[in-house]
C-alpha positions as CSV (number, residue, x, y, z in Angstrom):
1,X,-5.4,3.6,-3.5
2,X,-4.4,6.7,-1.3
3,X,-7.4,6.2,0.9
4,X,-6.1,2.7,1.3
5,X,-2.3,3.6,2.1
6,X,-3.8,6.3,4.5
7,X,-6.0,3.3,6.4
8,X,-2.3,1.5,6.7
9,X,-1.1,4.0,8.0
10,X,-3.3,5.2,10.7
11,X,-2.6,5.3,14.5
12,X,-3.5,1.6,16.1
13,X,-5.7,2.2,19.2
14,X,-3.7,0.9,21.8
15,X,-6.9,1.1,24.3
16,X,-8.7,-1.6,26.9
17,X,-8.5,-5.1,24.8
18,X,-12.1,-6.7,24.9
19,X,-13.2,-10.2,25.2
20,X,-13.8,-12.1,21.8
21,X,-17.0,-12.6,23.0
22,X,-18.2,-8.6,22.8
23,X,-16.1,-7.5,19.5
24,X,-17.4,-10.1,17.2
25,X,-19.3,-7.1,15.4
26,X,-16.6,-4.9,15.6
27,X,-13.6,-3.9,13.9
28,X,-10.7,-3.0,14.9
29,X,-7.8,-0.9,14.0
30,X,-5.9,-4.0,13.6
31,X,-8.4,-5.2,11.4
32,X,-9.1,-2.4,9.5
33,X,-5.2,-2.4,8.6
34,X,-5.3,-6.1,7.9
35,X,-8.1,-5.8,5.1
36,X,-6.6,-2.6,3.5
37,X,-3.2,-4.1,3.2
38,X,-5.0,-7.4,1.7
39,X,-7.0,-4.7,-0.6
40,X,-3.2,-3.4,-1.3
41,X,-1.7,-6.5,-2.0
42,X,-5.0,-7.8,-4.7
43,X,-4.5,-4.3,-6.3
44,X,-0.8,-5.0,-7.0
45,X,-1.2,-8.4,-8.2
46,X,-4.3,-7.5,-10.7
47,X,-3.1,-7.7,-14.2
48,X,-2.4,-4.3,-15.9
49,X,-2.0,-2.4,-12.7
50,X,2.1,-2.1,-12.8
51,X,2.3,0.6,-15.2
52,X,-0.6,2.8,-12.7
53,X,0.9,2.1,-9.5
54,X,4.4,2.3,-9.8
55,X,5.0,5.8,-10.1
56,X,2.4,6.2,-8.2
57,X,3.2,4.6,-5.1
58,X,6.5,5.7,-5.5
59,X,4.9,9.4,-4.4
60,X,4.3,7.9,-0.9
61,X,7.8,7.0,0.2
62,X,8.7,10.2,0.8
63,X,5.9,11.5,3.0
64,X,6.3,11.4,6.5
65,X,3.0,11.2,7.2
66,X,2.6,7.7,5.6
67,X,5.6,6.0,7.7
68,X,3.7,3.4,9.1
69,X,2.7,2.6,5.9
70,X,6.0,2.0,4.5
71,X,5.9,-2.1,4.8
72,X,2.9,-2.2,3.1
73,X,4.0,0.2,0.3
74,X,7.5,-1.4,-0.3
75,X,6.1,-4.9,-0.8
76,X,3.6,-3.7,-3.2
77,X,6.6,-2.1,-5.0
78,X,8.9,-4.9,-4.7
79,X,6.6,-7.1,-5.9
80,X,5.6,-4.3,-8.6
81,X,9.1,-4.3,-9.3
82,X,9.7,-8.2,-9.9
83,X,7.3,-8.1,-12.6
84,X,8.8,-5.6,-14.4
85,X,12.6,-6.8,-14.8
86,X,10.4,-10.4,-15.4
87,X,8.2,-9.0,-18.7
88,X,11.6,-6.8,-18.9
89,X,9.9,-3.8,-20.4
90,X,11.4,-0.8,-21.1
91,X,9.0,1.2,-19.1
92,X,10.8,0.4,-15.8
93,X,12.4,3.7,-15.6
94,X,10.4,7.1,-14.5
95,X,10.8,10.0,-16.7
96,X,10.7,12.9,-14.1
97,X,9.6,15.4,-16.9
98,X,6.4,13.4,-17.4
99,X,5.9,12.3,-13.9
100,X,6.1,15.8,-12.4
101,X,4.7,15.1,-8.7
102,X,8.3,12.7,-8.2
């Protein structure tokens, strides 16, 4: 999951823009992003996975170095969120003592 926030949030090459016709093996940056927010968004919706990621993703709000990232991590944890309050479970809150890198 961290190697996938960190491919969110990496730098976009902003270089010379190719013709479709010479990057059909390549990927981009753009693309790159693309799949590992996709990746993001599959991991979030996969049965089982709310009690895992949200503390965990939680972790990433508050490093700068994950700022472009910060879309991608907020809809995983809105959506993280939703289905929460919707099984309304009482594991919605974070105990801090437990949880000791929040």
């Amino acid at each position: 999951v961290e190697f996938l926030i960190r491919q969110c949030a990496a730098p976009l090459d902003s270089g010379t823009v190719m013709p479709a016709s010479q990057r059909v093996d390549q990927v981009t940056d753009e693309d790159l992003v693309t799949v590992c927010e996709t990746v993001m968004f599959m991991i979030t919706n996969t049965v089982g996975m709310e009690d895992v990621l949200w503390p965990f993703l939680l972790e990433f709000l508050t490093m700068t170095h994950y700022t472009k990232a910060l879309t991608t991590i907020c809809n995983c944890l809105a959506h993280l969120g939703k289905k929460k309050l919707q099984s309304s479970r009482e594991r919605f809150t974070l105990t801090y003592n437990v949880d000791s890198c929040l």
